[in-house]
C-alpha positions in Angstrom: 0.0 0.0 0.0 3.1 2.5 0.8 4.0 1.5 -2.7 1.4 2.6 -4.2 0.6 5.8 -1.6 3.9 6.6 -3.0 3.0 6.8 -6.7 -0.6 8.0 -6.3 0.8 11.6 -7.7 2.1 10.1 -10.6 -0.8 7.9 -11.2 -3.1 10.6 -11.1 -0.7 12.9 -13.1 -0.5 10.2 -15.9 -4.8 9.5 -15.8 -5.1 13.4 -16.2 -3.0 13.5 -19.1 -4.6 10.6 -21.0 -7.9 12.0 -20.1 -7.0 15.3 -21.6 -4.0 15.0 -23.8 -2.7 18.0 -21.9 0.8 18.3 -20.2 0.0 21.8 -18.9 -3.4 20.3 -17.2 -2.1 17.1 -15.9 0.9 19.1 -14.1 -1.7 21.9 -12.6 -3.4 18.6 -11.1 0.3 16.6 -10.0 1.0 19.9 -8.0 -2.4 19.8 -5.6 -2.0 16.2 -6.0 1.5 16.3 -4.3 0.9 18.8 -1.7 -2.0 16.9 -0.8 0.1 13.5 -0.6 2.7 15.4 1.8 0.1 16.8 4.2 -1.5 13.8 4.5 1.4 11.7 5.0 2.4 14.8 7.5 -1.3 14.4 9.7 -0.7 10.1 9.7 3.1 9.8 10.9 4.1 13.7 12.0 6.9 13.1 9.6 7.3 12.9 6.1 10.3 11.2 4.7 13.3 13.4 2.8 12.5 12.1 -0.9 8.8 13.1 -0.6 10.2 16.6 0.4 12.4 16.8 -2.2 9.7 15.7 -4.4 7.3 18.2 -3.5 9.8 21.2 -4.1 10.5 20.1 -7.5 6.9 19.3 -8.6 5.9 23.0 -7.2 9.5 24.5 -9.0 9.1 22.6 -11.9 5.1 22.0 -12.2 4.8 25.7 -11.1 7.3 26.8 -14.3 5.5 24.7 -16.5 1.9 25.8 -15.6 2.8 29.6 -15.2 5.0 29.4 -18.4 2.9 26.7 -20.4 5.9 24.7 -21.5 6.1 20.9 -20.4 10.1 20.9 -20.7 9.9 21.9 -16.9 8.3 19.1 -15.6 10.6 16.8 -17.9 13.4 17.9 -16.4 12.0 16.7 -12.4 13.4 13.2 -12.8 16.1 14.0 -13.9 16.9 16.4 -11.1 15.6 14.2 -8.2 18.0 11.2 -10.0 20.6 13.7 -9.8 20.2 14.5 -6.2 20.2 11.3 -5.0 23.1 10.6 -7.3 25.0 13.2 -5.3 23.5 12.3 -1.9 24.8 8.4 -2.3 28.3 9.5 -3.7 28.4 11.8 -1.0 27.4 9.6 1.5 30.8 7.5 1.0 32.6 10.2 2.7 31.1 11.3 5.9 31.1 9.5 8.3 32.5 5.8 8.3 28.9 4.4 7.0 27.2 4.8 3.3 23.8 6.0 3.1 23.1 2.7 2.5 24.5 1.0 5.2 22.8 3.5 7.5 19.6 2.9 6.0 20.1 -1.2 5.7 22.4 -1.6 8.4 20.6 -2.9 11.2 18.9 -5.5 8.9 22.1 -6.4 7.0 25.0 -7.6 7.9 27.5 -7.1 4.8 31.0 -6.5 4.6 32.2 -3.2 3.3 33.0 -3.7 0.4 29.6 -4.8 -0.6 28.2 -1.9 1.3 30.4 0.4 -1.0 29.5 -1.6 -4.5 25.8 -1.4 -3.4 26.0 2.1 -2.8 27.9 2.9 -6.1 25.8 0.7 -8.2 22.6 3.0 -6.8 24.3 6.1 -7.9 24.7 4.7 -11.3 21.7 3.8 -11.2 20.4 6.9 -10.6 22.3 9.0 -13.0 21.1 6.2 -15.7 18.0 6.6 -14.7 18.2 11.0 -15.0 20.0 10.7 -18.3 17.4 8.1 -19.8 14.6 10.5 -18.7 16.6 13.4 -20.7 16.8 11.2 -23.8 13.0 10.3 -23.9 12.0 13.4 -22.5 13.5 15.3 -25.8 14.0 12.7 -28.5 10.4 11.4 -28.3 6.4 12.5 -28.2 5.5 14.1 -24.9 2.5 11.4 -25.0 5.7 8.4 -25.1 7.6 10.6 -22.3 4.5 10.6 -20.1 3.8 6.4 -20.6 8.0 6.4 -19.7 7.4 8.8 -17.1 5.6 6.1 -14.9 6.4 3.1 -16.8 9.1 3.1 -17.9 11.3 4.6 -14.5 9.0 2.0 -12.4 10.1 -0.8 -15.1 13.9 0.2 -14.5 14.0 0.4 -10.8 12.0 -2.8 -10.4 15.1 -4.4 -12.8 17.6 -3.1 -10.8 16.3 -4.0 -7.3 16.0 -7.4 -8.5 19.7 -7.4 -9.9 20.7 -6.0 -6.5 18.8 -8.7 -4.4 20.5 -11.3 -6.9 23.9 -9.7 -6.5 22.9 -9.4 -2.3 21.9 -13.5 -2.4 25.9 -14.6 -2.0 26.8 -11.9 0.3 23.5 -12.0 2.7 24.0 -12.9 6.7 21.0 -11.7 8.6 21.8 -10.4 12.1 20.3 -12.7 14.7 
């Protein structure tokens, strides 16, 4: 269910636009959608997790540009920018403190050696700039109405591949703490 909770704003942003056929609409309807999403997640838990903040800033930045301007390249580029954050975040990560992101995320589940901790935590950054750089390449070589089926398909399709490459690549190094 926090799966799906998760993608409701892109859900809805993606029935809009097939309903109307209208980039400008669907992202006026992802921004209330969003905030929405936030608050409620804000009223459930009194806290709301980093990524959905960082979400949120970009869909009002990037939505809000493309409404107010009436150009969808501004919501094409969110993605790519919250890929690139977390690219930076995860690469960052490596050198403060004497634990990855990762590792303090996973740790107390996991019980790897560091060297696994590191090639996970690298792999995710590639991942991540991939998965910006692949948005860029749809988002401007193809029809808004492909980029928008990519847009949820497409990014879901690739993370699901690589989460199931990293639990295959985690099988031979997994101990689980006792």
């Amino acid at each position: 269910m926090k799966l799906l909770f998760d993608f409701l704003p892109i859900v809805i942003f993606f029935v809009v636009y097939k309903m109307t056929n209208d980039l400008i609409i669907a992202t006026a309807v992802l921004i209330p959608a969003t905030l929405l999403q936030v608050g409620y997640t804000w009223l459930k838990h009194k806290t709301v997790e980093k990524m959905h903040l960082v979400s949120l800033a970009l869909v009002v930045l990037l939505g809000g540009a493309t409404v107010m301007m009436g150009d969808g390249d501004f919501i094409k580029w969110k993605p790519t920018v919250v890929n690139g954050l977390f690219a930076i975040v995860f690469f960052a990560s490596q050198f403060i403190g004497n634990k990855n992101i990762l590792q303090r995320m996973m740790g107390d589940k996991l019980e790897l050696p560091f060297k696994v901790w590191r090639n996970l935590n690298m792999a995710w950054v590639g991942f991540f700039i991939l998965s910006g750089l692949t948005n860029l390449y749809v988002a401007f070589t193809f029809s808004e109405d492909i980029w928008v089926d990519f847009k949820l398909f497409g990014l879901l399709g690739m993370t699901l591949v690589f989460i199931i490459l990293q639990g295959i690549y985690l099988s031979s190094h997994l101990q689980n703490k006792e």
